[in-house]
C-alpha positions in Angstrom: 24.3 -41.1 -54.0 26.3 -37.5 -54.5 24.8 -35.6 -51.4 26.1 -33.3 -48.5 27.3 -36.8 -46.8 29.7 -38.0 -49.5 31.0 -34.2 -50.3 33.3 -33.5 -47.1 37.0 -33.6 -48.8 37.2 -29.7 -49.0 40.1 -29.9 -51.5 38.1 -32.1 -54.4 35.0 -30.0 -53.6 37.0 -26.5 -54.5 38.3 -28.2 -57.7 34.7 -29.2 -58.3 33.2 -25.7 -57.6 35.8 -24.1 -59.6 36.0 -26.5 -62.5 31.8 -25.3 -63.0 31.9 -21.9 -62.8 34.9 -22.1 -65.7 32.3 -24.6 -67.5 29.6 -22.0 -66.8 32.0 -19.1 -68.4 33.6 -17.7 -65.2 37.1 -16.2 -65.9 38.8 -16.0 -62.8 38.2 -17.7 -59.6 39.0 -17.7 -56.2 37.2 -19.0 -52.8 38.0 -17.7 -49.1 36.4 -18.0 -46.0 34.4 -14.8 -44.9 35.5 -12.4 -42.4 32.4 -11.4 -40.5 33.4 -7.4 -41.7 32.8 -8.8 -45.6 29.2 -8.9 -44.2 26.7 -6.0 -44.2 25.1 -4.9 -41.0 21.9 -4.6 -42.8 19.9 -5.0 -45.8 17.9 -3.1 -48.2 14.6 -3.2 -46.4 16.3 -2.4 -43.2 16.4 -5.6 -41.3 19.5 -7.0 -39.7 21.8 -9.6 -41.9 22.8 -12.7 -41.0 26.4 -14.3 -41.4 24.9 -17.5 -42.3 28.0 -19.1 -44.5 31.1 -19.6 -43.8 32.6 -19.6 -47.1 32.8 -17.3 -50.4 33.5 -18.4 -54.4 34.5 -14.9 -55.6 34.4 -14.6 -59.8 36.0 -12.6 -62.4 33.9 -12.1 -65.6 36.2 -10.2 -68.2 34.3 -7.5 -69.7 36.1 -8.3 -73.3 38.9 -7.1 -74.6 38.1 -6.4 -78.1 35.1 -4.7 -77.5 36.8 -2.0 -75.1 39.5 -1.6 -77.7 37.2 -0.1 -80.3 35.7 2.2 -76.8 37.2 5.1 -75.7 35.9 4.2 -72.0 33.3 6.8 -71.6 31.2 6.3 -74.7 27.8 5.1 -75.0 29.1 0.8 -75.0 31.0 1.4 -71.5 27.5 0.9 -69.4 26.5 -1.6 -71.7 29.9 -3.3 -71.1 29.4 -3.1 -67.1 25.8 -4.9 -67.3 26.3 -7.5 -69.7 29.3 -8.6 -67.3 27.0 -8.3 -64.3 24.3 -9.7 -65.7 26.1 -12.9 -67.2 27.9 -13.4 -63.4 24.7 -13.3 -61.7 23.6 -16.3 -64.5 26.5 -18.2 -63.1 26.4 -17.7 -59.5 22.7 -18.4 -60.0 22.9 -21.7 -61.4 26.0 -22.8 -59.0 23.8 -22.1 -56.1 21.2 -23.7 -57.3 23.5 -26.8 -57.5 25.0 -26.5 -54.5 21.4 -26.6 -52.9 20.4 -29.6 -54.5 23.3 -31.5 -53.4 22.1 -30.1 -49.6 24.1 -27.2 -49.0 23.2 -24.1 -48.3 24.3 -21.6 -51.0 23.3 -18.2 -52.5 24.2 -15.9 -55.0 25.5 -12.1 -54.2 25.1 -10.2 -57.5 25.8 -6.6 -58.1 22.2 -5.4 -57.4 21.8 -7.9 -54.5 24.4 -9.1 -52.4 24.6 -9.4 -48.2 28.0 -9.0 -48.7 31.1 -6.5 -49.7 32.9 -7.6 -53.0 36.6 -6.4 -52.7 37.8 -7.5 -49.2 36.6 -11.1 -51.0 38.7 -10.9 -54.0 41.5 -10.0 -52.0 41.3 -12.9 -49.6 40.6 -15.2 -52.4 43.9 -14.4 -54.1 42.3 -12.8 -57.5 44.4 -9.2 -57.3 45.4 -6.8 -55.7 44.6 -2.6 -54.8 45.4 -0.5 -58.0 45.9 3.6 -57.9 42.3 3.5 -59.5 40.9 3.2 -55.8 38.3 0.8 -55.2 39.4 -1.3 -57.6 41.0 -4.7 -57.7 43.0 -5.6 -60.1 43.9 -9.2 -61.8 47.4 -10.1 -63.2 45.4 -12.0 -66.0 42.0 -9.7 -66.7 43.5 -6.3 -65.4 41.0 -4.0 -64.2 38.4 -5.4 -66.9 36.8 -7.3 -64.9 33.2 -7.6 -62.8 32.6 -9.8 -60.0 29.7 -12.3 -58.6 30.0 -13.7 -55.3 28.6 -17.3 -54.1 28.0 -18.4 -50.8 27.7 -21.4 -49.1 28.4 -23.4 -46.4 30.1 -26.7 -48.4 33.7 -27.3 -47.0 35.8 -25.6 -49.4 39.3 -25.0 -49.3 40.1 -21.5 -49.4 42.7 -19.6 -51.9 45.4 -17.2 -50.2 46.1 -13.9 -51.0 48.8 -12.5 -53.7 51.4 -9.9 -54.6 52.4 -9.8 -58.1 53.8 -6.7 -57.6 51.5 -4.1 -58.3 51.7 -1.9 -55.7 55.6 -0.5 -56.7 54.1 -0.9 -60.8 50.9 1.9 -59.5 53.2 3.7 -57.6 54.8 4.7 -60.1 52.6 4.8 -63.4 50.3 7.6 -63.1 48.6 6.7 -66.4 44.8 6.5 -64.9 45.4 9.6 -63.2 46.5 11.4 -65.9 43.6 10.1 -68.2 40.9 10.4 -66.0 38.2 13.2 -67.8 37.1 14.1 -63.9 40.4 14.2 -62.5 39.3 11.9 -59.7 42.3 9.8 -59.5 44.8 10.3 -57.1 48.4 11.2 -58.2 49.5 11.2 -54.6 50.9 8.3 -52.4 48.5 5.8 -50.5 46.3 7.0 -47.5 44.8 4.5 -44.6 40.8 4.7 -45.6 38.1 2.2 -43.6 41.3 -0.2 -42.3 42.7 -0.2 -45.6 46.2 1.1 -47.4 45.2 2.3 -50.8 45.0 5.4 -53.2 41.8 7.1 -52.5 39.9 8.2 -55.1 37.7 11.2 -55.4 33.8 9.0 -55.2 32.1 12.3 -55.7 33.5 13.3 -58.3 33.9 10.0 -60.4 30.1 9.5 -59.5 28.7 13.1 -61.0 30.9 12.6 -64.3 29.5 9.5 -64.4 25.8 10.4 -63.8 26.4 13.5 -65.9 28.4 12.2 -68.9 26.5 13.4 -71.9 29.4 11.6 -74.0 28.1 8.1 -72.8 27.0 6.0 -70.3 29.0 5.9 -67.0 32.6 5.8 -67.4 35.3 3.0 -67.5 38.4 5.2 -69.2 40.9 4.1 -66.2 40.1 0.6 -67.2 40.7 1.6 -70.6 43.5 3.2 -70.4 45.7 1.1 -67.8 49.3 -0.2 -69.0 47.6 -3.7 -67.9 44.5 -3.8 -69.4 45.8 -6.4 -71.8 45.7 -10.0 -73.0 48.2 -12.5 -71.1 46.7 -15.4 -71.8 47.6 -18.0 -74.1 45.7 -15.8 -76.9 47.4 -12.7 -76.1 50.9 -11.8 -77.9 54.2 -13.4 -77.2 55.4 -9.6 -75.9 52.4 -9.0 -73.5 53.0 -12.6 -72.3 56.8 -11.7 -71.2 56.0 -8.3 -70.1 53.4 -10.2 -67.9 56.4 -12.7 -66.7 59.0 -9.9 -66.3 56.4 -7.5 -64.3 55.8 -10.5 -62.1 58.7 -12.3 -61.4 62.0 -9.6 -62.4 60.9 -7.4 -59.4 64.4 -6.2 -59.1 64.4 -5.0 -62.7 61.1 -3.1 -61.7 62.7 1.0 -61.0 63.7 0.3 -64.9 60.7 -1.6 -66.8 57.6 0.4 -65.2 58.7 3.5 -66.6 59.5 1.6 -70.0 56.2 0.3 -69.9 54.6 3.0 -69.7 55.9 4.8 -72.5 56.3 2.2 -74.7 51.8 1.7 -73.9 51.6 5.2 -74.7 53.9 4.6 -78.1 51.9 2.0 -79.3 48.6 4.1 -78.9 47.4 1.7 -76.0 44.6 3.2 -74.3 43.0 5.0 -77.5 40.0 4.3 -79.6 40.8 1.4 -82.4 37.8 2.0 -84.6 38.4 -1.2 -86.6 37.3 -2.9 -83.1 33.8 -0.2 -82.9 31.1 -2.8 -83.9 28.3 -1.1 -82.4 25.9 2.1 -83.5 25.7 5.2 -80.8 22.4 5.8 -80.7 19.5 7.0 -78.1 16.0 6.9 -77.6 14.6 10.4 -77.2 11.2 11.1 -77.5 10.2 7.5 -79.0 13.0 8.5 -82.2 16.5 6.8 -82.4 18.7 9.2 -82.5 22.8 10.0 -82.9 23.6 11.4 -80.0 
């Protein structure tokens, strides 16, 4: 019998873990153990958390490249983008936990709209990015910034991931591309600042968030992911030339002070970061008064 008894090789059960979430439609993951200052002090309702696991499966769920080419990043899909990634992570985390019970471990699901938990200090540890110059924001050498995360917890031993630098600290130091692109100007174009313990570009959160609330454009906003030199496909379905400007950006770090600055011209050449409206699938409309209307 497959129980918590028989599941103590902390190796095979990471494999296992991560081998369902890709079978679940997971793009990226990662699993660390928790620092007890990932964990929030309290809850919604006001009553004290508990650290009760000792171990985090962090995923990535792409929020689809094709359907953010035909976008301009602030339009009326850019919400819709956000959600549908949220709302397919907390499917998977859902039925992982779910799982994991079963088998007799303890195990929950953090989701965007309930989670005990902080998600970025978690992606870190777990080796799935790193700080960009958009702020808050880690991002993936695979997925870029397009990405959303879900959080599982449990307490089944799990070998943990370790952190990484594929060199995108020197690459956002100097590409200024979200900066300049921002519609709020909220994006630092200055050097990193120490903020809560961490070393990273801080972004102007007020401002992002009332262009976000106010955009009468769209819904939200999600031109820096748009618009990033990275926000590309590096996969095996991507082109042969993102695939070896992934490679070079990774591994020629010497021949960085030259290819950044290619980089980013050549993105902004190639129209990288602009609306494709062969990609635009969808209709902008709104409800407004019970009528569908254009905006």
């Amino acid at each position: 019998t497959v129980g918590r008894e028989t599941l103590s090789d902390p190796a095979a059960n990471a494999r296992a873990v991560k081998s369902l979430s890709y079978l679940l439609g997971a793009d990226v993951t990662g699993i660390c153990e928790i620092p007890a200052y990932a964990w929030y002090s309290h809850g919604a309702d006001g009553e004290p958390i508990e650290m009760k696991h000792r171990y985090a499966v962090v995923m990535l769920i792409d929020q689809e490249f094709d359907t953010m080419e035909g976008a301009s990043g602030d339009d009326w899909i850019s919400g819709t983008q956000s959600m549908r990634a949220y709302l397919r992570g907390a499917e998977i985390a859902g039925v992982m936990a779910e799982t994991l019970r079963r088998l007799g471990f303890a195990a929950r699901s953090q989701t965007n709209v309930d989670s005990d938990l902080l998600h970025i200090p978690l992606m870190l540890l777990a080796g799935l990015g790193e700080l960009s110059r958009i702020g808050e924001l880690v991002l993936n050498p695979f997925v870029g910034p397009r990405l959303k995360t879900v959080v599982m917890t449990t307490d089944m031993p799990l070998m943990p991931d370790k952190p990484i630098d594929f060199g995108l600290q020197y690459f956002c130091s100097h590409c200024w591309k979200c900066a300049r692109e921002c519609p709020c100007d909220a994006i630092s174009w200055g050097d990193k600042v120490m903020f809560n313990g961490y070393e990273i570009w801080k972004p102007d959160v007020e401002r992002c968030a009332r262009y976000r609330l106010t955009n009468a454009r769209g819904s939200a906003c999600g031109r820096c992911m748009k618009t990033c030199p990275l926000n590309k496909v590096v996969t095996a379905d991507g082109s042969v030339l993102e695939r070896v400007a992934s490679w070079c950006g990774i591994n020629a770090r010497a021949l960085k002070p030259v290819l950044v600055p290619l980089a980013v011209r050549i993105d902004d050449w190639l129209g990288n970061g602009t609306r494709n409206p062969v990609k635009k699938w969808w209709f902008d409309l709104e409800v407004i008064d019970g009528v569908c209307v254009d905006p």
